[in-house]
C-alpha positions in Angstrom: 11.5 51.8 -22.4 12.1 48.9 -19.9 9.2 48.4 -17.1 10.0 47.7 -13.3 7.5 46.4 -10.9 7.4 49.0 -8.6 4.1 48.1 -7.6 5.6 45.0 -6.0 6.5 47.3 -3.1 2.8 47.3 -2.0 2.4 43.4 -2.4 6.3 43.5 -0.4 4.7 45.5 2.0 1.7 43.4 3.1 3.7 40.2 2.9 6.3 41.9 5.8 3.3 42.9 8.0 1.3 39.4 8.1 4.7 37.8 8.4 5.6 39.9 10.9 2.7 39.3 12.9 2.7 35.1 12.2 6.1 35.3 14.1 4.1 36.2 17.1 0.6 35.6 17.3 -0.3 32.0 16.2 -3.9 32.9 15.2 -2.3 35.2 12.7 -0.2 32.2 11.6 -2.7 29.9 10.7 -4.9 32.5 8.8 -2.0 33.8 6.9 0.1 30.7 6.3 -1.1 29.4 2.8 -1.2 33.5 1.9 1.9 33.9 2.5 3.4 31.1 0.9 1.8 32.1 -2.4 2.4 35.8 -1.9 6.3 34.7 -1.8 6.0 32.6 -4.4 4.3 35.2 -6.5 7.2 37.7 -5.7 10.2 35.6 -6.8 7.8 34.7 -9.8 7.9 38.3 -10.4 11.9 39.3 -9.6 12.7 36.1 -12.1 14.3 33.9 -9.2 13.6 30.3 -9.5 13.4 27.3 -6.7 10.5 29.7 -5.0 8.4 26.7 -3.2 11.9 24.9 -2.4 12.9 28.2 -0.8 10.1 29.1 1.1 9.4 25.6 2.5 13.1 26.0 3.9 12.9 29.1 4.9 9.5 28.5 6.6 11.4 25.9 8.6 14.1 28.6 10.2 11.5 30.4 11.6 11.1 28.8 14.9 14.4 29.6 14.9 14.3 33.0 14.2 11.4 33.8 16.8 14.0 32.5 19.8 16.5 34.9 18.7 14.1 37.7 18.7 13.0 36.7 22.1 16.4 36.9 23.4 16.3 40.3 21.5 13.1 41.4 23.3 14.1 40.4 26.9 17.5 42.4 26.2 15.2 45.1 25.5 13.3 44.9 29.0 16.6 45.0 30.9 18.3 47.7 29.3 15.6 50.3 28.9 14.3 51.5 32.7 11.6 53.0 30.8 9.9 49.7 30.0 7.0 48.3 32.1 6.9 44.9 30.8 7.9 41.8 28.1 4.6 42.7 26.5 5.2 46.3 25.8 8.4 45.5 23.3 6.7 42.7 21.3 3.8 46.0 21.0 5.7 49.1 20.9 9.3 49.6 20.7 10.4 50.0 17.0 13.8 48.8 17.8 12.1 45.5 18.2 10.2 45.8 14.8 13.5 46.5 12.9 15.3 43.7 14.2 12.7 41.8 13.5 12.2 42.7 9.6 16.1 43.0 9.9 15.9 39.1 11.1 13.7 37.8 8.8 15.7 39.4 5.6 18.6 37.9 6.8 17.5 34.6 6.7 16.2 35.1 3.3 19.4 36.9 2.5 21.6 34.2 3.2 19.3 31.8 0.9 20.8 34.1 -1.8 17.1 36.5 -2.3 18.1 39.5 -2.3 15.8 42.0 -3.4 13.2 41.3 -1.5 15.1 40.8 1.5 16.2 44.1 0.8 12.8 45.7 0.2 11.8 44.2 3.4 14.2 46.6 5.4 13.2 49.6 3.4 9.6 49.2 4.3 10.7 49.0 8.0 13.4 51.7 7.6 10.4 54.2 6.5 8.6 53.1 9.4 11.2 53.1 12.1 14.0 55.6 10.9 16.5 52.2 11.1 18.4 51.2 8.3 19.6 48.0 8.6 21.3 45.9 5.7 19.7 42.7 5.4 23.1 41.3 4.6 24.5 42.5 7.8 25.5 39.6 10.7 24.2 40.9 14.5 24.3 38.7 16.8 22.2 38.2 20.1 20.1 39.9 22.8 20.9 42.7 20.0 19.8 46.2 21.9 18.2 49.6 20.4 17.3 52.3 22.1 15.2 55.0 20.4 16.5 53.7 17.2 15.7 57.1 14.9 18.8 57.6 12.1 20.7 54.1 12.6 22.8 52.7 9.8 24.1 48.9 9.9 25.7 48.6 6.7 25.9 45.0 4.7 29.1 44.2 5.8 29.0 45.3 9.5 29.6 42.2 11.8 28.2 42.7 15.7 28.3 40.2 18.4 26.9 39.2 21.1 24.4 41.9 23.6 25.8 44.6 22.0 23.8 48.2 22.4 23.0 50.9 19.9 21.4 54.1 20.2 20.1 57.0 18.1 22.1 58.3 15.5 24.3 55.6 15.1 26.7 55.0 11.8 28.7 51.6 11.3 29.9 52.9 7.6 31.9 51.8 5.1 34.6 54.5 3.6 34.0 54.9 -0.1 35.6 52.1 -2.5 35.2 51.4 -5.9 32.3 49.0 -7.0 34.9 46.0 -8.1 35.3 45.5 -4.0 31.5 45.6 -3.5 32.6 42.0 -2.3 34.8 43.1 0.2 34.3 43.8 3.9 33.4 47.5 3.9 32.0 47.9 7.6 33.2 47.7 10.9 32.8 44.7 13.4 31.5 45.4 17.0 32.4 42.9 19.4 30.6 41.3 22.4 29.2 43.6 25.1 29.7 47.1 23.3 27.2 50.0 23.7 27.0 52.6 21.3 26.2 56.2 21.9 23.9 58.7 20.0 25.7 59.8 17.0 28.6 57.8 17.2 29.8 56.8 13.2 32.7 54.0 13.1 33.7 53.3 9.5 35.9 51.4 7.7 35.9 46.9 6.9 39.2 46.6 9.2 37.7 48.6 12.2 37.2 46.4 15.3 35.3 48.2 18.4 36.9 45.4 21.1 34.5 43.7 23.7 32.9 45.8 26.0 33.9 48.8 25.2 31.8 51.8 25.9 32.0 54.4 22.7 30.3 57.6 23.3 28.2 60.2 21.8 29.1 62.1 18.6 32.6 60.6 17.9 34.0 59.5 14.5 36.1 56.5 14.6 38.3 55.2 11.5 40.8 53.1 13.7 40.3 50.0 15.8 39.7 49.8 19.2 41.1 47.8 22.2 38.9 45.9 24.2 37.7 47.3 27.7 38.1 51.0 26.0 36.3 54.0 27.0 36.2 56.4 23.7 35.0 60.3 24.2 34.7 63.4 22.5 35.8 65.9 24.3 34.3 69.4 24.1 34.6 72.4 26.6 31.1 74.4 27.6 31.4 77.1 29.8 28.5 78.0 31.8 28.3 82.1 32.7 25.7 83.8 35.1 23.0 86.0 33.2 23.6 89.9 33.0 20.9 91.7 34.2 18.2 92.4 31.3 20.0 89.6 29.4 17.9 86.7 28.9 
């Protein structure tokens, strides 16, 4: 009977959280730097991927990198969401944040052809947050969630630029045969959409056109224009009570 390291999840696991927190506190990246270099090395020792120190050493250097983008992601944060007091609060708080953070960091791994870690990465964040987001996904940024709880990005979705998500929110792919795992499978948001609670959109040739508003609850397998305003309409009738109804 073959054996999987599925231990590695808790090593996977600590690894996220100190690099995580070396991203933004640069106490915590000085006592965790040589750590995580070997913890990463020790994990692609254990998945069987070669080049580890080459890798890391490169992927080390994207970081800087990496942490603007997220600050463009946090400040997008503070102006879309009235409920936010201050810069300080997202870094702290907002597990939107935290998942496009891990989501960040995978990618950048991803892209450097490591994938299952990358992809453990995003589950450990997914059980934290409720956000599943597909390291191999492309988002581009000032990238916006709000709430976050029961999103799907899958590996193919492409968004753009200060785009906005909420709750609930699908981007698909309809169900294909594994011999076009390579092919695009999920849909590509444009610049300047906002996404509303439950909306799904499925499908590799979907386009959601720039700034577009789609709203809650719809499902969309078809392209849409630019400037577009998508609904689902429903009729609720409200009816005075009866007396002794309640």
């Amino acid at each position: 009977m073959k054996s999987y390291n599925v231990c590695l999840k808790d090593t996977v696991k600590i690894f996220t959280k100190k690099l995580f927190y070396s991203l933004f506190d640069c106490e915590q990246e000085e006592e965790h730097s040589m750590f995580l270099e070997q913890t990463f090395i020790k994990i692609l020792s254990v998945l069987k991927i070669d080049d580890a120190e080459n890798i890391w050493k490169s992927f080390k250097a994207e970081l800087p990198e990496i942490r603007a983008k997220l600050d463009l992601d946090a400040v997008a944060f503070e102006k879309n969401d009235p409920a936010s007091h201050c810069l300080e609060e997202i870094y702290l708080a907002y597990p939107g944040f935290h998942a496009i953070s891990i989501y960040r960091l995978s990618n950048a791994l991803y892209k450097r052809g490591v994938y299952i870690l990358p992809r453990m990465m995003s589950e450990y964040i997914h059980g934290i947050t409720g956000i599943d987001i597909h390291p191999g996904a492309t988002i581009g940024d000032s990238f916006y969630i709000d709430h976050g709880t029961g999103i799907v990005i899958g590996e193919t979705s492409i968004i753009g630029k200060e785009v906005k998500i909420y709750q609930g929110v699908t981007l698909g792919g309809i169900s294909v045969s594994k011999n076009l795992a390579k092919v695009k499978r999920h849909p590509t948001i444009e610049d300047g959409v906002c996404i509303y609670a439950n909306a799904t959109i499925l499908g590799g040739d979907i386009v959601i056109g720039k700034n577009s508003i789609i709203g809650a609850n719809v499902w969309i397998t078809q392209s849409v224009p630019e400037n577009s305003l998508v609904t689902y309409q429903t009729e609720i009738k409200i009816r005075p009570k009866k007396n002794g109804i309640r």
